[in-house]
C-alpha positions in Angstrom: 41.9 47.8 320.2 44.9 45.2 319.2 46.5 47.1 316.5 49.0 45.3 314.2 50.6 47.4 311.5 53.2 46.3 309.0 54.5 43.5 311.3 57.1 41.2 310.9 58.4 38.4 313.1 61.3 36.1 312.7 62.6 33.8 315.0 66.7 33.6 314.8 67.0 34.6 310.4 63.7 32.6 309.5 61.1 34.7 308.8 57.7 33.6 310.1 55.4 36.2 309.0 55.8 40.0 307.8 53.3 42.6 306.3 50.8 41.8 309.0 48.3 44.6 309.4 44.5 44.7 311.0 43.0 45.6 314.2 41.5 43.3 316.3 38.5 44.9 318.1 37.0 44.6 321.7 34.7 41.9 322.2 35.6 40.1 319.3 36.4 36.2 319.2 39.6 35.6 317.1 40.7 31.9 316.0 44.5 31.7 315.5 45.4 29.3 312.8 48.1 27.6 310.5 50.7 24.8 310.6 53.1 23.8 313.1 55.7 26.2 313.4 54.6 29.5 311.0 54.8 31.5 314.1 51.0 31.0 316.1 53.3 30.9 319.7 55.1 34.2 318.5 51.7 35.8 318.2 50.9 35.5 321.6 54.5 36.1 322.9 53.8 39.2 321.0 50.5 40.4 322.8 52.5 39.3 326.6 55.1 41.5 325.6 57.3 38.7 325.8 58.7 39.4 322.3 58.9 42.7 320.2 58.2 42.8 316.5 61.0 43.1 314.0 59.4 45.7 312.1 56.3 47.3 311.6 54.4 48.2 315.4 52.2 47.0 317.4 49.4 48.7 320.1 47.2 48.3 322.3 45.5 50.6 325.3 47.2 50.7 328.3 46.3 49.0 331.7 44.2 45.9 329.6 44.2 42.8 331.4 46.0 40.0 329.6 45.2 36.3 330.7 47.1 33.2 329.7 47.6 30.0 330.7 50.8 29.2 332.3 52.3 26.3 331.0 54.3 25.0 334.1 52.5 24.7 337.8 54.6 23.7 340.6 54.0 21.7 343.4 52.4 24.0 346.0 51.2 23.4 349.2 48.4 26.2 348.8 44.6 24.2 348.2 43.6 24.2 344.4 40.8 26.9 345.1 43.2 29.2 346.5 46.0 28.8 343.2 42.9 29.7 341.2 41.7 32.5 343.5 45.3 33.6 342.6 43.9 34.1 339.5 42.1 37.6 340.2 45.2 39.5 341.1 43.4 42.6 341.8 41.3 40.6 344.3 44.6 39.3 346.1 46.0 42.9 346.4 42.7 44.3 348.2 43.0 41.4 350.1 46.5 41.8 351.3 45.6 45.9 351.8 42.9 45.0 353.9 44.6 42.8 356.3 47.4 45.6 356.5 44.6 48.3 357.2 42.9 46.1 360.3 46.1 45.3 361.6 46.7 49.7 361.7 43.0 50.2 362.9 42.4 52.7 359.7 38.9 52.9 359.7 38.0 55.1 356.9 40.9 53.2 355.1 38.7 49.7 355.7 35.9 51.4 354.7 37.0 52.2 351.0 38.6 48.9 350.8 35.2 47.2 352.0 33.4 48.7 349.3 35.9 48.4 346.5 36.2 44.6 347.2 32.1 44.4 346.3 33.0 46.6 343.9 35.0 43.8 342.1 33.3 40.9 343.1 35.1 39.9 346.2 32.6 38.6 348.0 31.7 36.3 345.5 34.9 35.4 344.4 35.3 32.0 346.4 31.6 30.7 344.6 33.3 32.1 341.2 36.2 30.1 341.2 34.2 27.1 342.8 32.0 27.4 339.7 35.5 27.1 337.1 36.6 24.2 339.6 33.1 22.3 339.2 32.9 23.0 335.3 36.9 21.7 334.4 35.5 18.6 336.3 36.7 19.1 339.7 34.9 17.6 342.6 34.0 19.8 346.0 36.3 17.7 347.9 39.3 18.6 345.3 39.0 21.9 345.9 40.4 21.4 349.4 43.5 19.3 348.4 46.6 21.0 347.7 48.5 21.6 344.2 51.0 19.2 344.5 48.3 16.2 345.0 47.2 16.7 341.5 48.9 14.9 337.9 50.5 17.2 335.5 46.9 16.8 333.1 45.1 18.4 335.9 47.5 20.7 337.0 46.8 22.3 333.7 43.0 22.5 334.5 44.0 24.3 337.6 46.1 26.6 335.4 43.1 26.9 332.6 40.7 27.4 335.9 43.4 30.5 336.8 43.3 32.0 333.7 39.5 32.2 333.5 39.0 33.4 336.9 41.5 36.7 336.0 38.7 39.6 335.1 40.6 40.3 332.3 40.4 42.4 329.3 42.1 39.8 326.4 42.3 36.1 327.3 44.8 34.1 325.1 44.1 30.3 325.1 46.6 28.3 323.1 44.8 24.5 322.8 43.0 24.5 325.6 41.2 21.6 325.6 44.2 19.2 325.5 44.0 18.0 328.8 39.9 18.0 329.2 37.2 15.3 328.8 34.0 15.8 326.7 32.0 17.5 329.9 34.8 20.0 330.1 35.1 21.0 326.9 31.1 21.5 326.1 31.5 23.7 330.0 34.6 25.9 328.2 32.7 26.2 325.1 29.5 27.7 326.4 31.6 29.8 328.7 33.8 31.4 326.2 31.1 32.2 324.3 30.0 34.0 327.4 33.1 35.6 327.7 33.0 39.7 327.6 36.5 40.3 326.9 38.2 39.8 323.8 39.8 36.1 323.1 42.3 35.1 320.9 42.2 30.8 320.6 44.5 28.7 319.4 43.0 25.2 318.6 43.5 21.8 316.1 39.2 21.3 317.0 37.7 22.7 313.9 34.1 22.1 315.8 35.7 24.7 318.9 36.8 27.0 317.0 33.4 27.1 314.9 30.9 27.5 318.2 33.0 30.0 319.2 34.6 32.5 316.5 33.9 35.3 314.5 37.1 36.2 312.6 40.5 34.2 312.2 43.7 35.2 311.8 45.4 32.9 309.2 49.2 32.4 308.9 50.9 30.4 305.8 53.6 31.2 303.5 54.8 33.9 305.6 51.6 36.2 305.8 49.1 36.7 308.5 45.6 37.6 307.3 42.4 37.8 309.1 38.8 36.9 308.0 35.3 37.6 308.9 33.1 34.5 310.3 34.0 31.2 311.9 36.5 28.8 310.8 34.0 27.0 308.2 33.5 30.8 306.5 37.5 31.1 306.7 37.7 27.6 305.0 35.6 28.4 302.4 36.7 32.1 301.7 40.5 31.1 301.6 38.9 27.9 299.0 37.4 30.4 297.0 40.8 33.1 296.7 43.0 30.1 296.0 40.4 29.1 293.4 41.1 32.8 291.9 44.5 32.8 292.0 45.5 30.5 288.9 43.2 32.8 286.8 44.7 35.8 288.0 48.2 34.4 287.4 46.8 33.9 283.8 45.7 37.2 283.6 48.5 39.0 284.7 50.4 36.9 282.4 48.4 38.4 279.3 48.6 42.0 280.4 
């Protein structure tokens, strides 16, 4: 579904990674990890289309849904329920092309709109995003208070609530659980796991990334590799090959 082949991505003349090539598949859980700096940021950039690869190419299908958390909120006015609702932009535009169609009397227009809004959960949506709210640790009073009343930490739950509550194909998460408490993390966890799409997580907590995992793309030294299992099977493979690697420095040194 993600296809990387050959890829290469430097930032100004430093190279942060090149050679890159896998596929990561629908559904599947992907842990990105590595140092500070070796190019985790650019990886994502890459899938937002917010950067282009230096060489090699990358793919994906058309039309997929790509969800990420915006890093900045302003102070809005709108009530934190409605900036998630914002979220589902799908649901916004049937929304807006419903109002337009009442306004022109289209009946048969309302009609097809009525039924592709149950369609996609429309109904529903306001209990949905209620639901994020409640489980980043939001009280039903909160939802009613606007943007701007919120600190910067909980702006970004508000952002992490938008994310979640876009019906999206790939949902990039680069340490989300910065600005959460204990209950909110366990909530994210057990919904992630949930999640139907395919997730690519960036994260320093070892114990995350374990629960919720099954492959991870490594980069060091200028190389991005992937691996099968969670991050203790990654830690354990990657112990293993570097075990091998002095004995096969011998034995190339022989032949």
């Amino acid at each position: 579904m993600l296809n990387f082949k050959n890829i290469a991505i430097r930032r100004g003349s430093r190279l942060l990674f090149a050679g890159a090539s896998f596929t990561i598949h629908k559904g599947q859980k992907v842990g990105l990890t590595g140092a500070n700096g070796v190019g985790k940021s650019s990886f994502f950039a890459l899938l937002r289309d917010e950067l282009h690869a230096d060489e090699g190419e990358f793919s994906m299908p058309p039309n997929l849904e790509v969800a990420h958390v915006a890093q900045e909120t302003p102070a809005l006015s709108c009530a934190a329920i409605e900036y998630v609702l914002d979220g589902d932009r799908e649901l916004r535009q049937v929304q807006q092309q419903l109002q337009e169609a009442e306004q022109r009397h289209e009946g048969l227009k309302l009609a097809e709109l009525h039924s592709h809004y149950d369609h996609i959960g429309g109904y529903t949506a306001q209990a949905r995003a209620s639901r994020l709210l409640n489980g980043l640790g939001f009280t039903a009073q909160q939802e009613a208070q606007p943007v701007s009343a919120f600190s910067g930490g909980w702006r970004m739950r508000l952002n992490l609530a938008q994310a979640l509550m876009c019906r999206s194909d790939v949902l990039l998460l680069d340490e989300p659980t910065n600005h959460l408490d204990l209950d909110a993390v366990i909530w994210l966890q057990d919904w992630l796991i949930k999640y139907p799409g395919t997730l690519l997580l960036i994260s320093h907590d070892r114990d995350f990334l374990d629960s919720i995992t099954d492959h991870i793309v490594h980069i060091e030294q200028g190389r991005a590799e992937i691996y099968t299992g969670n991050y203790s099977d990654f830690e354990r493979m990657r112990a293993e090959k570097l075990a091998q690697q002095p004995a096969s420095n011998l034995w190339n040194g022989w032949s």
